[in-house]
PDB file of N, CA, C, O and CB in Angstrom:
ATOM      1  N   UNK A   1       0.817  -1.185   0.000  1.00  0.00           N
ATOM      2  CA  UNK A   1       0.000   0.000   0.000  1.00  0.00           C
ATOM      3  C   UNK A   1       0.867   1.257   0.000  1.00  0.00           C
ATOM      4  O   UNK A   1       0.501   2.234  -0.655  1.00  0.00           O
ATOM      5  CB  UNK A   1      -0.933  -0.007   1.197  1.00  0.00           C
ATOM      6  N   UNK A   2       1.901   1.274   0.645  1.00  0.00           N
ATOM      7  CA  UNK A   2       2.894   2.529   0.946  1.00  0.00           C
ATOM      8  C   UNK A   2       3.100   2.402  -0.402  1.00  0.00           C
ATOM      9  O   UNK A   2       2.636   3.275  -1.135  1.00  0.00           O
ATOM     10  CB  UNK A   2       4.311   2.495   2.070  1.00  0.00           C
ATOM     11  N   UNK A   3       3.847   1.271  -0.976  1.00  0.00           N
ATOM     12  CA  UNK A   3       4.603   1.752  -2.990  1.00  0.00           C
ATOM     13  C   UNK A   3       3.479   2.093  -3.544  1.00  0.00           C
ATOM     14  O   UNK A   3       3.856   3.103  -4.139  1.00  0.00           O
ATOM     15  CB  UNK A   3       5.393   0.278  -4.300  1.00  0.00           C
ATOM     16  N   UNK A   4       2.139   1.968  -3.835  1.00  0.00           N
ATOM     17  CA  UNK A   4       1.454   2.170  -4.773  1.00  0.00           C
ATOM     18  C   UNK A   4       0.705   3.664  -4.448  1.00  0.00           C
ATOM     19  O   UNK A   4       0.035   4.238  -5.306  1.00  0.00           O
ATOM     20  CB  UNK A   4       0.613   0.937  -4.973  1.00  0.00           C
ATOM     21  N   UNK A   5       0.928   4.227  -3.032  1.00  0.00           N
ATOM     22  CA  UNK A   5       0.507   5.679  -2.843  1.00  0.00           C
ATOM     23  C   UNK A   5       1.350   6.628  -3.777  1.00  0.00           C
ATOM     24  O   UNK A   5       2.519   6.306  -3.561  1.00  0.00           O
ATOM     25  CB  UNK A   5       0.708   6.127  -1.285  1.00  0.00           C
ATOM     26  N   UNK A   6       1.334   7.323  -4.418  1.00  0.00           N
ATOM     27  CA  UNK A   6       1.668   8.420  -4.798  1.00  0.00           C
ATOM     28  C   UNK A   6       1.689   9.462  -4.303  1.00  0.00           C
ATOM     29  O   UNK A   6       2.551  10.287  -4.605  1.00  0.00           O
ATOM     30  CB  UNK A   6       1.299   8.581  -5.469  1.00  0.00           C
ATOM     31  N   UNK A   7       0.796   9.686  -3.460  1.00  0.00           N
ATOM     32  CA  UNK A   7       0.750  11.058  -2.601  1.00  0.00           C
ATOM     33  C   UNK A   7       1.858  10.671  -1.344  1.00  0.00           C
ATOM     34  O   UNK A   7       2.125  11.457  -0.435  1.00  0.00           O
ATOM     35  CB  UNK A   7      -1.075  11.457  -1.917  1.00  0.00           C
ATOM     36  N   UNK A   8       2.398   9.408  -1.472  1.00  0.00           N
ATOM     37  CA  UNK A   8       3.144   9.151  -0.386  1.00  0.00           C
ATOM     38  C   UNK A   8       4.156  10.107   0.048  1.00  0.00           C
ATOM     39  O   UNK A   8       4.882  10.436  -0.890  1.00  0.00           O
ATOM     40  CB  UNK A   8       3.692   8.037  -0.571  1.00  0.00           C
ATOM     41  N   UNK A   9       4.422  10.616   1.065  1.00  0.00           N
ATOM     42  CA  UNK A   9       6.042  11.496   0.793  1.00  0.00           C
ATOM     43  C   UNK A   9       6.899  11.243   2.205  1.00  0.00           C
ATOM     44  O   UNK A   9       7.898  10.536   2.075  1.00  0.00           O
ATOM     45  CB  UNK A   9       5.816  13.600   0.553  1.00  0.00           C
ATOM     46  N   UNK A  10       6.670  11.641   3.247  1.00  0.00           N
ATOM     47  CA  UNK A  10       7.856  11.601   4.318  1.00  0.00           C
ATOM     48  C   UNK A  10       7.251  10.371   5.211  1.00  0.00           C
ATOM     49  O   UNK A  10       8.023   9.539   5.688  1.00  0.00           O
ATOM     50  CB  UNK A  10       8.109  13.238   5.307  1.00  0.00           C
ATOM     51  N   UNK A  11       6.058  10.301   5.385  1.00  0.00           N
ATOM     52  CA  UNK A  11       5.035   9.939   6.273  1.00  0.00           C
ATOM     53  C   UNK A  11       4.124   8.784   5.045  1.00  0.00           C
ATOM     54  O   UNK A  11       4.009   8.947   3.830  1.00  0.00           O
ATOM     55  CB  UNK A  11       4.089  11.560   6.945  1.00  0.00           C
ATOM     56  N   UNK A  12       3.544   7.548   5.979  1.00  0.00           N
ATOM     57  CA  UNK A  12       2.355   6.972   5.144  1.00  0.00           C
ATOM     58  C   UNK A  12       1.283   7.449   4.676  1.00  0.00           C
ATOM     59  O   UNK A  12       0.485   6.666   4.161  1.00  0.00           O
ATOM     60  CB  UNK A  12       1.870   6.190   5.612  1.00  0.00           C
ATOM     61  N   UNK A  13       1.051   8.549   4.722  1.00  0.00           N
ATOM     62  CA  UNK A  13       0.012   8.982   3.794  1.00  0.00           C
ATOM     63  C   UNK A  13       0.397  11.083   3.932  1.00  0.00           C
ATOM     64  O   UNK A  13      -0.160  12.074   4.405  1.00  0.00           O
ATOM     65  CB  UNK A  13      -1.959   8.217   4.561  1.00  0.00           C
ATOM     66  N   UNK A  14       1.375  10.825   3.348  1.00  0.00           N
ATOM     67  CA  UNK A  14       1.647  12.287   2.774  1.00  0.00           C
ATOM     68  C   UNK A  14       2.704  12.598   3.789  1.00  0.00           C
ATOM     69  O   UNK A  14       3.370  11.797   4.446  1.00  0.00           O
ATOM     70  CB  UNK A  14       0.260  13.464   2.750  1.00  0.00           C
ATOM     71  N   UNK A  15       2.749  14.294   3.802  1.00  0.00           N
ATOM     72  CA  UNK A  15       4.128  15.070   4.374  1.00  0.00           C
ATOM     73  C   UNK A  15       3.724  15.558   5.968  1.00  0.00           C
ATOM     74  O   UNK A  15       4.338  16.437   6.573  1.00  0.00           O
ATOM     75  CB  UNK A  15       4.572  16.663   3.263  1.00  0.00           C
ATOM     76  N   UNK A  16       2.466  14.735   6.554  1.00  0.00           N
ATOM     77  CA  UNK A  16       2.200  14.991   8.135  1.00  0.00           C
ATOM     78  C   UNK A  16       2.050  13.686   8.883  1.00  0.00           C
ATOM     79  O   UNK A  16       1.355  12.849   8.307  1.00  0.00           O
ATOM     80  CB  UNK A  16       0.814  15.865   8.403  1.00  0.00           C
ATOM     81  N   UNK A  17       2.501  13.387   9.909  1.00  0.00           N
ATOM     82  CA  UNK A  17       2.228  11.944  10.044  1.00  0.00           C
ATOM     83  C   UNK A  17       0.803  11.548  10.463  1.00  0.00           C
ATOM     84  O   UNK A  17       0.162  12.598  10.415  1.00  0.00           O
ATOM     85  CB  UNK A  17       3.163  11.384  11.030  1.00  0.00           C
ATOM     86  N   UNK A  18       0.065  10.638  10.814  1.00  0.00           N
ATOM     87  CA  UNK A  18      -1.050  10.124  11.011  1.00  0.00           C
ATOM     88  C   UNK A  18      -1.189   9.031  11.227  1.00  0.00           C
ATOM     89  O   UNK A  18      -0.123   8.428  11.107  1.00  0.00           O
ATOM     90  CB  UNK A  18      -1.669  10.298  10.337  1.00  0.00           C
ATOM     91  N   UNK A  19      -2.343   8.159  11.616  1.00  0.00           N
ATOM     92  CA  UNK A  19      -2.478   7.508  13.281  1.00  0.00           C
ATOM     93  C   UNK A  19      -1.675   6.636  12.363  1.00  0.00           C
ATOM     94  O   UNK A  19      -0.658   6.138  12.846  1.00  0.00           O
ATOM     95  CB  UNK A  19      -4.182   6.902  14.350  1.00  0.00           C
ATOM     96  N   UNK A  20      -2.045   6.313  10.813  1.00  0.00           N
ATOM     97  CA  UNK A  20      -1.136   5.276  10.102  1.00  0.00           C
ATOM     98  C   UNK A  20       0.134   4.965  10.940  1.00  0.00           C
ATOM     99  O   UNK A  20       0.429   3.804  11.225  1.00  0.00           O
ATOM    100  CB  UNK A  20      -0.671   5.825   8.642  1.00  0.00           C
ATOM    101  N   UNK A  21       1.101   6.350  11.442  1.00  0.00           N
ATOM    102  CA  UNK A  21       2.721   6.308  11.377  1.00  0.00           C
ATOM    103  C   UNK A  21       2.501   5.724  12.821  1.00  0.00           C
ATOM    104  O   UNK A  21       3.127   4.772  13.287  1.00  0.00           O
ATOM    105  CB  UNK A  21       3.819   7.955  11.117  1.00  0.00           C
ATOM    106  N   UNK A  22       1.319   6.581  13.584  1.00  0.00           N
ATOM    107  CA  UNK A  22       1.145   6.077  15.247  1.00  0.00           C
ATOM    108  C   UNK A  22       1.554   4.371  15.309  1.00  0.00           C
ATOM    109  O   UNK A  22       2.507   3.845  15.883  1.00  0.00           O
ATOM    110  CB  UNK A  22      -0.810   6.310  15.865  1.00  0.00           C
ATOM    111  N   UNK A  23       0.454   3.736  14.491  1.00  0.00           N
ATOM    112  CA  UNK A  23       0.737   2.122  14.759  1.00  0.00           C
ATOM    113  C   UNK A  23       1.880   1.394  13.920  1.00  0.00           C
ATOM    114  O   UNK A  23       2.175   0.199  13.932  1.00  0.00           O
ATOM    115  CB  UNK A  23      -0.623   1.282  14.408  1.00  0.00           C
ATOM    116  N   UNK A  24       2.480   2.503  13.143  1.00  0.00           N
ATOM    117  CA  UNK A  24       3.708   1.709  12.132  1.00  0.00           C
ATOM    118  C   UNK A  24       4.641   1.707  12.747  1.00  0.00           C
ATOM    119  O   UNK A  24       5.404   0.804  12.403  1.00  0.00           O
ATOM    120  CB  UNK A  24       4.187   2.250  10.795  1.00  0.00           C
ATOM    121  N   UNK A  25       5.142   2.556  13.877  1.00  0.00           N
ATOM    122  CA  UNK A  25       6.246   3.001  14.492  1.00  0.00           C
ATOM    123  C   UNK A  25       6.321   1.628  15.528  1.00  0.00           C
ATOM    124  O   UNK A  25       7.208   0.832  15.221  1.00  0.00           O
ATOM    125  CB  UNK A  25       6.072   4.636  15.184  1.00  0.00           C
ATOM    126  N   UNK A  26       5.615   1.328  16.531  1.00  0.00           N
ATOM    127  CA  UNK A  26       6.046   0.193  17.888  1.00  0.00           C
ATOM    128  C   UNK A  26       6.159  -1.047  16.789  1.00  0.00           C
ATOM    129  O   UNK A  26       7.019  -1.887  17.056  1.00  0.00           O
ATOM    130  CB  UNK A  26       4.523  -0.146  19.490  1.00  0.00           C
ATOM    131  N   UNK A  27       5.406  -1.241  15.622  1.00  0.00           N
ATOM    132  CA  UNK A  27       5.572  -2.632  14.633  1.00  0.00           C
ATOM    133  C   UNK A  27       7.126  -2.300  14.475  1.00  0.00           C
ATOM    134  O   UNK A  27       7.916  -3.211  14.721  1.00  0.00           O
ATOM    135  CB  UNK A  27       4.507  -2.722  12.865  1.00  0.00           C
ATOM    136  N   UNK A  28       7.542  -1.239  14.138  1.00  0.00           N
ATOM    137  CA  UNK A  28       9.211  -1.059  13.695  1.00  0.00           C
ATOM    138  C   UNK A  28       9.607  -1.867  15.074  1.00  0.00           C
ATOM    139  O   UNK A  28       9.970  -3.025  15.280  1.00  0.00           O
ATOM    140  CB  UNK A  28      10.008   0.924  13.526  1.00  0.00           C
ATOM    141  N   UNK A  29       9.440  -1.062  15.677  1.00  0.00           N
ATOM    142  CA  UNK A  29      10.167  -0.958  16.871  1.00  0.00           C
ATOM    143  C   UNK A  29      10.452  -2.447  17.767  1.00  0.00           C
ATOM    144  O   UNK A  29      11.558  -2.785  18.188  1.00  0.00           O
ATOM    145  CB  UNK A  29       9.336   0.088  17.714  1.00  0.00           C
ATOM    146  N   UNK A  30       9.413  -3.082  17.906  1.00  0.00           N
ATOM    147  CA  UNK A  30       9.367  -4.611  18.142  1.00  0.00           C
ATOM    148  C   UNK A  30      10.567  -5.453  16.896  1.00  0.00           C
ATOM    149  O   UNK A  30      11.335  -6.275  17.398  1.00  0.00           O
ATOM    150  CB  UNK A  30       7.466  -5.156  17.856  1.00  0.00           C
ATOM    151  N   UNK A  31      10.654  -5.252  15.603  1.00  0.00           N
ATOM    152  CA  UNK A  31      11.550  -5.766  14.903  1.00  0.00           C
ATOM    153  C   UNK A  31      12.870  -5.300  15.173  1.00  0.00           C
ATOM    154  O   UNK A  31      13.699  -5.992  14.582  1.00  0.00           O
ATOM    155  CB  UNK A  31      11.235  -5.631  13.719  1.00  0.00           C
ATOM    156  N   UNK A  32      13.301  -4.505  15.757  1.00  0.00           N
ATOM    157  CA  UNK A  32      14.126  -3.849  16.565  1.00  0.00           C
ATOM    158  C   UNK A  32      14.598  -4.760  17.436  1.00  0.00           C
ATOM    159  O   UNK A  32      15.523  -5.559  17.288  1.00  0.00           O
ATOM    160  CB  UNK A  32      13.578  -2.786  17.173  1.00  0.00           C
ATOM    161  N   UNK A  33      13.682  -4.523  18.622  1.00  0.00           N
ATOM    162  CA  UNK A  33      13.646  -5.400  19.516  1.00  0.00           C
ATOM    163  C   UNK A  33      13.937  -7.155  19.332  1.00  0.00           C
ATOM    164  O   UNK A  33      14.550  -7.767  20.207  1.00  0.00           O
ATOM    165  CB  UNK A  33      12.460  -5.098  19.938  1.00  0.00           C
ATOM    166  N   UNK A  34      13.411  -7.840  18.087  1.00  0.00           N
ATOM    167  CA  UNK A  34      13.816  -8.996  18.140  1.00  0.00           C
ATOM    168  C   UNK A  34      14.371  -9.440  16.686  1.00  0.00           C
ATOM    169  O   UNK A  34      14.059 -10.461  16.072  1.00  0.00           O
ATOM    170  CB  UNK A  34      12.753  -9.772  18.688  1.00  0.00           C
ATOM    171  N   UNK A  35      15.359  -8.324  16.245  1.00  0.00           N
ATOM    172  CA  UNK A  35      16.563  -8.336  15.590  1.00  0.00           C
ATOM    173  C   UNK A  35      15.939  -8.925  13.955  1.00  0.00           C
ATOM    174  O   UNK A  35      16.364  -9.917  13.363  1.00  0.00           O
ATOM    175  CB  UNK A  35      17.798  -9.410  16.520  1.00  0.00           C
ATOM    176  N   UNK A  36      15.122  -8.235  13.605  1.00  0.00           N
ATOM    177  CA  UNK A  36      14.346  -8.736  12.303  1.00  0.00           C
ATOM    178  C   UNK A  36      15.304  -7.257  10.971  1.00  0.00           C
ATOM    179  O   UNK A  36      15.471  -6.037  10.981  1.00  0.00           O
ATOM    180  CB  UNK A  36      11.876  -8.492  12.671  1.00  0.00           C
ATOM    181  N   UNK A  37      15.502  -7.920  10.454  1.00  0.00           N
ATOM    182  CA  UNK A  37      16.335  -7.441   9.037  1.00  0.00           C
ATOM    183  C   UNK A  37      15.206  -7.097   8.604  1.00  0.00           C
ATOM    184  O   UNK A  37      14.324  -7.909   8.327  1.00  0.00           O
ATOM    185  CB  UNK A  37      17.255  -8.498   7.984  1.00  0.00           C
ATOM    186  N   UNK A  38      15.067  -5.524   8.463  1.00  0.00           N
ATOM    187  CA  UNK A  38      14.211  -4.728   7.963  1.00  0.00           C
ATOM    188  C   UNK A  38      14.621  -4.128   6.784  1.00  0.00           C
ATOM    189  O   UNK A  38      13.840  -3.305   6.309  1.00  0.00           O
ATOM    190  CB  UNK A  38      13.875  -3.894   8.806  1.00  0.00           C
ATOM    191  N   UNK A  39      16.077  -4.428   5.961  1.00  0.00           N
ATOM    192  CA  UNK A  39      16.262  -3.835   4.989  1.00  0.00           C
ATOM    193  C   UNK A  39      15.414  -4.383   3.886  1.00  0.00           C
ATOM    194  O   UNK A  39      15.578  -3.656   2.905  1.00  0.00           O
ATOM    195  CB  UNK A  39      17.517  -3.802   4.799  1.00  0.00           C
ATOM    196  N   UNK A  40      14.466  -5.481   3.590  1.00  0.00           N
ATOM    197  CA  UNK A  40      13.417  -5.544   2.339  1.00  0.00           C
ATOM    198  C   UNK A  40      12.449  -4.327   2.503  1.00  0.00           C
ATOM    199  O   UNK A  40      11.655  -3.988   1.625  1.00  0.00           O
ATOM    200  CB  UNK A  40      12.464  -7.043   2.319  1.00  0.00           C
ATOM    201  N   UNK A  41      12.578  -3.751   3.617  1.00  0.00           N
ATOM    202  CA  UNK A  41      11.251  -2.259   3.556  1.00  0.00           C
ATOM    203  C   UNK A  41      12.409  -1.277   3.821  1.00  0.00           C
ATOM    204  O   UNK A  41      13.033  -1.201   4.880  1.00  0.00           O
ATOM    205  CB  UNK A  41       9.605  -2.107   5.144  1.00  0.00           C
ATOM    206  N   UNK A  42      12.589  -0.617   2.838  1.00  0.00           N
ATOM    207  CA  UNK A  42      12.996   1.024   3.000  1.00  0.00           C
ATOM    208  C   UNK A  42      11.808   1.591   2.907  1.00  0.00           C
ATOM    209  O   UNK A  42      12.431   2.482   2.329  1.00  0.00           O
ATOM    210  CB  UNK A  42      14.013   1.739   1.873  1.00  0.00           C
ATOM    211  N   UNK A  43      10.871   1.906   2.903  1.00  0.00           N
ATOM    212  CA  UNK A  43       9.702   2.737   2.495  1.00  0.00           C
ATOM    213  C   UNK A  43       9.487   3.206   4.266  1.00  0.00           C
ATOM    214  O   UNK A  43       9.510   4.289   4.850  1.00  0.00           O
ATOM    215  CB  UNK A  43       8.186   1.697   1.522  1.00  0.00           C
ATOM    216  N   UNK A  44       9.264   1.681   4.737  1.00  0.00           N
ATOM    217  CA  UNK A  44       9.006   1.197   6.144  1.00  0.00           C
ATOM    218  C   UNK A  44      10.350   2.081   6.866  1.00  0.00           C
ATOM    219  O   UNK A  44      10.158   2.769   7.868  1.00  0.00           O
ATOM    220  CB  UNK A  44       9.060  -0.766   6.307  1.00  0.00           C
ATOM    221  N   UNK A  45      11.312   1.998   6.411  1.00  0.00           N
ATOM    222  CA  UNK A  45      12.626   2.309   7.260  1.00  0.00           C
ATOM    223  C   UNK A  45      12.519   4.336   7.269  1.00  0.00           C
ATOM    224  O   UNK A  45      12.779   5.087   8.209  1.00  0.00           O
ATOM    225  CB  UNK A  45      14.431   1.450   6.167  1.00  0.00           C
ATOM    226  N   UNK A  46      12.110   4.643   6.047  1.00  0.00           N
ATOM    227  CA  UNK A  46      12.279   5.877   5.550  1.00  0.00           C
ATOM    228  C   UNK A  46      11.350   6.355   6.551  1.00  0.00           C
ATOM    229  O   UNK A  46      11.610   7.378   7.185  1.00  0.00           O
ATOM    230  CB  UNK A  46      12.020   6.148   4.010  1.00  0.00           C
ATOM    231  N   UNK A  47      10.160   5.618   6.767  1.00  0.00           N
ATOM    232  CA  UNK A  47       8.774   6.608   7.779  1.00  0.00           C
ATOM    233  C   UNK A  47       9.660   6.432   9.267  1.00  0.00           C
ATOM    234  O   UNK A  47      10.247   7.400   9.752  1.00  0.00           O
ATOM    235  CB  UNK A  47       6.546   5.542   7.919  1.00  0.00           C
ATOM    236  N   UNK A  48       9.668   5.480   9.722  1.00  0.00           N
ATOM    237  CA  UNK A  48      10.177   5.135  10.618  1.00  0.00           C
ATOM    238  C   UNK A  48      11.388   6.406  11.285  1.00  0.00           C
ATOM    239  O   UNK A  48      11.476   6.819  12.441  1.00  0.00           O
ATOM    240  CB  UNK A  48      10.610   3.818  10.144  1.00  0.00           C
ATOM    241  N   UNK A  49      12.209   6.783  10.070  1.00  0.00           N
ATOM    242  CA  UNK A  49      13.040   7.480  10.326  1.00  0.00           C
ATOM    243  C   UNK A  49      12.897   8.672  10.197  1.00  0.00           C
ATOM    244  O   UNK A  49      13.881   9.376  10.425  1.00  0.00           O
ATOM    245  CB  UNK A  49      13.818   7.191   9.905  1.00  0.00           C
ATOM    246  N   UNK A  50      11.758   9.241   9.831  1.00  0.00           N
ATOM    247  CA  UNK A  50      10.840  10.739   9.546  1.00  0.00           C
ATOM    248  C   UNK A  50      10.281  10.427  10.863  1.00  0.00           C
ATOM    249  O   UNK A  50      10.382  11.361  11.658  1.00  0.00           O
ATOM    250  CB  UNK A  50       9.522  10.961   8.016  1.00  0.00           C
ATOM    251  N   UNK A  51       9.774   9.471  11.267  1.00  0.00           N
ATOM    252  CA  UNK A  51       9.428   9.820  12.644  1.00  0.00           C
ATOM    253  C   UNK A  51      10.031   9.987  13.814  1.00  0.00           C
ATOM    254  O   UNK A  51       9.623  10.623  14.786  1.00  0.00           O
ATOM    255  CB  UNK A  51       8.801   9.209  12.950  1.00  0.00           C
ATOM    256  N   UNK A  52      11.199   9.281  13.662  1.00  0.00           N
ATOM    257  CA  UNK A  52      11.918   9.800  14.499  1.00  0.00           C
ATOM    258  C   UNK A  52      12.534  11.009  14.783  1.00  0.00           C
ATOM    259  O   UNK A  52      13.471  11.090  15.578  1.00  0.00           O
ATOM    260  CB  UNK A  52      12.496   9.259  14.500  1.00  0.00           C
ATOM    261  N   UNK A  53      11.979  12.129  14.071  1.00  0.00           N
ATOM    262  CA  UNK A  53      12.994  13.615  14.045  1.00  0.00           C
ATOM    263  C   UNK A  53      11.651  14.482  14.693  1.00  0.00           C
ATOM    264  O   UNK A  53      11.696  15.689  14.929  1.00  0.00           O
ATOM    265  CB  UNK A  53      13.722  14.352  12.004  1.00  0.00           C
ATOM    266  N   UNK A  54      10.718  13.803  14.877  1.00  0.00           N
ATOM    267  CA  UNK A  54       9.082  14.420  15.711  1.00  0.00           C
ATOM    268  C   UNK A  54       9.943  13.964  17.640  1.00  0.00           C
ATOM    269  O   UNK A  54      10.532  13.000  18.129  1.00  0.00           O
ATOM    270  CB  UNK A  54       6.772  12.761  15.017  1.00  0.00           C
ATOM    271  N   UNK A  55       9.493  15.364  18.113  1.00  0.00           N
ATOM    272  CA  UNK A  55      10.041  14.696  19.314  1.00  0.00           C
ATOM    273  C   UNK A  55       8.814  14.110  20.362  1.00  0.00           C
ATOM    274  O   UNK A  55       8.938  14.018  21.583  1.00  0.00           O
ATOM    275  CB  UNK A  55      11.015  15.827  20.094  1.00  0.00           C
ATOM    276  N   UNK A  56       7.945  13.845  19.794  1.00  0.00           N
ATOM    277  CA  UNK A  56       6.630  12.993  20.478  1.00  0.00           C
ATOM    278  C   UNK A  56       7.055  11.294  19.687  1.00  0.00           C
ATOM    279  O   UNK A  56       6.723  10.245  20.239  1.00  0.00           O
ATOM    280  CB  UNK A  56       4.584  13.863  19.782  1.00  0.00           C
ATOM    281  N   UNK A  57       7.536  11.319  18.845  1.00  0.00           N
ATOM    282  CA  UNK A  57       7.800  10.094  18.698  1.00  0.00           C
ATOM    283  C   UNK A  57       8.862   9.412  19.710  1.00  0.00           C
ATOM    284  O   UNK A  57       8.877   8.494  20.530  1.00  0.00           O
ATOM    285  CB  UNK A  57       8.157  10.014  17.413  1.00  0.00           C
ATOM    286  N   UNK A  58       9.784  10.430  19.161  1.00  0.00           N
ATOM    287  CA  UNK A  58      11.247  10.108  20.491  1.00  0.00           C
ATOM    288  C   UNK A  58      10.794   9.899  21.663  1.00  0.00           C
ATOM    289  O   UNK A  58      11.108   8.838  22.204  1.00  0.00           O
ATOM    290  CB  UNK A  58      12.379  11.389  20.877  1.00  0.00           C
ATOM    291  N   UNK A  59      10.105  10.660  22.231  1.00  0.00           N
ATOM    292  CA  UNK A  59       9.701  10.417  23.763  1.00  0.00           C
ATOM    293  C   UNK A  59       9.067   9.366  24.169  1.00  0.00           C
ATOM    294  O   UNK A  59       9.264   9.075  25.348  1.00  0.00           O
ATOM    295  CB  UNK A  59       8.935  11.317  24.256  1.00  0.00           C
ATOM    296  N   UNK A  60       8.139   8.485  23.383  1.00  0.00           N
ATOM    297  CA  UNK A  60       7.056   7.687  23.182  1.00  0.00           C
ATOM    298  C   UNK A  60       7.792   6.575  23.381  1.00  0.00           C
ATOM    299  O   UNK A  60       7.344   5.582  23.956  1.00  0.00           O
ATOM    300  CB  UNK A  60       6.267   7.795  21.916  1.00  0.00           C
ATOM    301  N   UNK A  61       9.246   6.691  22.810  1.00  0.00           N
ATOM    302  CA  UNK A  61      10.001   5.517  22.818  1.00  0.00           C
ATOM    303  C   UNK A  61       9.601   4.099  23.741  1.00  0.00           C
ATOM    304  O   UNK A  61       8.462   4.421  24.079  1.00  0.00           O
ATOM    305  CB  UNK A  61      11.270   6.025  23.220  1.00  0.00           C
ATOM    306  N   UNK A  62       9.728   3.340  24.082  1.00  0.00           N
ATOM    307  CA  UNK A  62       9.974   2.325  25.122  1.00  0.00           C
ATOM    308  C   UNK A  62      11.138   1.956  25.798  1.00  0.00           C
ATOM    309  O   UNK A  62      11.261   1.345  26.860  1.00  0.00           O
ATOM    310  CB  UNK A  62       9.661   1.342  24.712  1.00  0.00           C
ATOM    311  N   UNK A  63      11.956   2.401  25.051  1.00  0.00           N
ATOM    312  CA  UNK A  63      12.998   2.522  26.527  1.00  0.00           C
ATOM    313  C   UNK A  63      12.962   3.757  26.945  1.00  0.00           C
ATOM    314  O   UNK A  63      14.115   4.134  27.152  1.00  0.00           O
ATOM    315  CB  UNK A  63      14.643   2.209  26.386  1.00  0.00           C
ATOM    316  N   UNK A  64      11.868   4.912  27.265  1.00  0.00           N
ATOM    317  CA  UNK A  64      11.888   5.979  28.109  1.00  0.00           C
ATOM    318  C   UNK A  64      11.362   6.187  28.741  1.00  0.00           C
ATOM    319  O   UNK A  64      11.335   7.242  29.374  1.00  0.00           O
ATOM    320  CB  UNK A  64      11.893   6.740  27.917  1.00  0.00           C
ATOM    321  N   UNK A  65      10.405   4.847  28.904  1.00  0.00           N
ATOM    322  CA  UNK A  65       9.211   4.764  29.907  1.00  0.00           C
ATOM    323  C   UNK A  65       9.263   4.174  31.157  1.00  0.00           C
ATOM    324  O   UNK A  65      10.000   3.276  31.566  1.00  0.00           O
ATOM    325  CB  UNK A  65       8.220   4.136  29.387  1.00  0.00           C
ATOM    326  N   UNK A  66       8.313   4.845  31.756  1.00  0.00           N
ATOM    327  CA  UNK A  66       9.027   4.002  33.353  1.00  0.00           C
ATOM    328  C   UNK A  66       9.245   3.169  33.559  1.00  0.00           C
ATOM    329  O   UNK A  66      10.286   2.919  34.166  1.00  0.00           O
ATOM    330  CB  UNK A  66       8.642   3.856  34.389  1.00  0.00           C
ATOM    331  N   UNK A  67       8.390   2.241  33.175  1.00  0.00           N
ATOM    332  CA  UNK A  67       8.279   0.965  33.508  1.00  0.00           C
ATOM    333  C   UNK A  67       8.969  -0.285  32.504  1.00  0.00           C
ATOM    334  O   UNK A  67       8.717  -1.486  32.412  1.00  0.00           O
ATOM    335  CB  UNK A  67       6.856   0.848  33.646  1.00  0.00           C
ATOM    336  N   UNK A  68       9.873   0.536  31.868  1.00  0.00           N
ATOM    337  CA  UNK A  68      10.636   0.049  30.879  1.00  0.00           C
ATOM    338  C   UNK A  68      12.222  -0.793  31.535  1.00  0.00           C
ATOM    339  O   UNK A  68      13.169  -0.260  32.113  1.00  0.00           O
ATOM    340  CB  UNK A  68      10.884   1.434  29.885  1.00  0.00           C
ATOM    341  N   UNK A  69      12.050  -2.026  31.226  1.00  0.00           N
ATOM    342  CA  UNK A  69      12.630  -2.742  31.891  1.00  0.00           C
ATOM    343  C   UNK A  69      14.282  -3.870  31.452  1.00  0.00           C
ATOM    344  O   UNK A  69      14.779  -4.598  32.311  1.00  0.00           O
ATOM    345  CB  UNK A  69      11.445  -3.329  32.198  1.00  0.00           C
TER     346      UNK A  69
END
């Protein structure tokens, strides 16, 4: 769905993020977590990494949370 958007640009559905990036981001993030080779998705890697320069994403993190263990 991300390759065949055209309006696609920084973000899954255009140049603002949306709840799309909300639930795409912890899916990254868990492959992270259990060492999954994410280089077949750059599209995936590219949002991922546009979101990370939002500092509500950064903060959101899981290792910044309290109860993060």
């Amino acid at each position: 769905m991300l390759a065949a958007d055209a309006r696609r640009r920084d973000f899954c559905f255009g140049s603002t993020p949306t709840l799309a990036d909300v639930y795409l981001v912890p899916q990254v993030e868990k492959c992270r977590r259990f060492k999954v080779d994410m280089t077949g998705w750059p599209r995936i890697q590219a949002i991922d990494d546009a979101c990370a320069q939002i500092e509500a994403f950064r903060l959101a993190a899981p290792a910044l949370q309290p109860d993060a263990g």
